[in-house]
Structure formats: C-alpha cells, structure tokens
N, C-alpha and C positions, 0 to 999 in steps of 0.2 A: 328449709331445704335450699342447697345452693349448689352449684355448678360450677368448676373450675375452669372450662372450655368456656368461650362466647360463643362457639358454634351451636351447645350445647342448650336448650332453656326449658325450664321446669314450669309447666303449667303452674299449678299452684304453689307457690313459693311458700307460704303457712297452710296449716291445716291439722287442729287438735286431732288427735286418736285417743277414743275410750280405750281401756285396758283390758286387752284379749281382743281386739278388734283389730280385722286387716286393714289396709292400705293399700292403695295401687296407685303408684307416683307415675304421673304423664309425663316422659321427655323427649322433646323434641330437637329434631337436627335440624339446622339451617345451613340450607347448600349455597346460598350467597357468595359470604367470603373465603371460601375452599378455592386454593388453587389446586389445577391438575395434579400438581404431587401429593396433595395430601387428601383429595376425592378419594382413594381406593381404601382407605380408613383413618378414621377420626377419633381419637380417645379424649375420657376425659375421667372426671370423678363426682357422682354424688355422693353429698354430705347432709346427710338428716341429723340433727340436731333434737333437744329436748330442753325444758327450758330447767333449771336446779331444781331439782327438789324438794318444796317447800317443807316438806312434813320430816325431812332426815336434817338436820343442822350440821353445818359442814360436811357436805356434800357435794360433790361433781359432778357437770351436766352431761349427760351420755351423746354418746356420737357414736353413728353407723357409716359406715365409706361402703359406698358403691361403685365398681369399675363401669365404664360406660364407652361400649363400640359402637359408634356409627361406621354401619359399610354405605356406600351412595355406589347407583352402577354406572358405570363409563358412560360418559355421553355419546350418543349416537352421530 
C-alpha cells in the first residue's frame, strides 16, 4: 500500500489478506507541512497492490486506487 501525498501516510505499508476477508487501511493526515492554502483540503491517492499471481502463469498484478480527502479545520 502506498500514498501519493507526503501529507498523506499509511499505517501499515504491507499486510497479507486471506481471501474473502476485510481489510481496514489506517490513513493518516499530517498538518505539518500544509500551508494555509492548502489546509481547507488535501487530496491524494491510495494505491493497494497485490503481489502476481503465482498460481496463473502470465499474469498481472492487480491494483485498487483509492481517492483520499483530508479536510483540517481553520486554525483558530
């Protein structure tokens, strides 16, 4: 799993899934390097990945894209 944003960062970067079993990807936002203009929203994209296939011979490894908004509230 990975992140296009630096704002942007995924707890767990690996983490097998049995087959038919959920998943709940932790992502977090970091208000640090956000300037005022871009505090009132943040995008980005996760990308989960799967590693090829071992058992199909020529095969291609699947990819899921996630859109990712961070909102952060005005600072007071």
């Amino acid at each position: 799993m990975s992140v296009d944003n630096s704002a942007f960062h995924v707890v767990k970067a690996e983490e097998q899934v049995r087959a038919r079993k959920e998943l709940r990807v932790t992502v977090t936002l970091d208000q640090a390097p956000l300037t005022a203009a871009r505090r009132a929203q943040v995008t980005g994209k996760l990308v989960v990945s799967c590693a090829k296939p071992y058992t199909v011979p020529n095969a291609a490894a699947y990819h899921w894209l996630y859109y990712l908004r961070g909102v952060l509230p005005e600072p007071k």
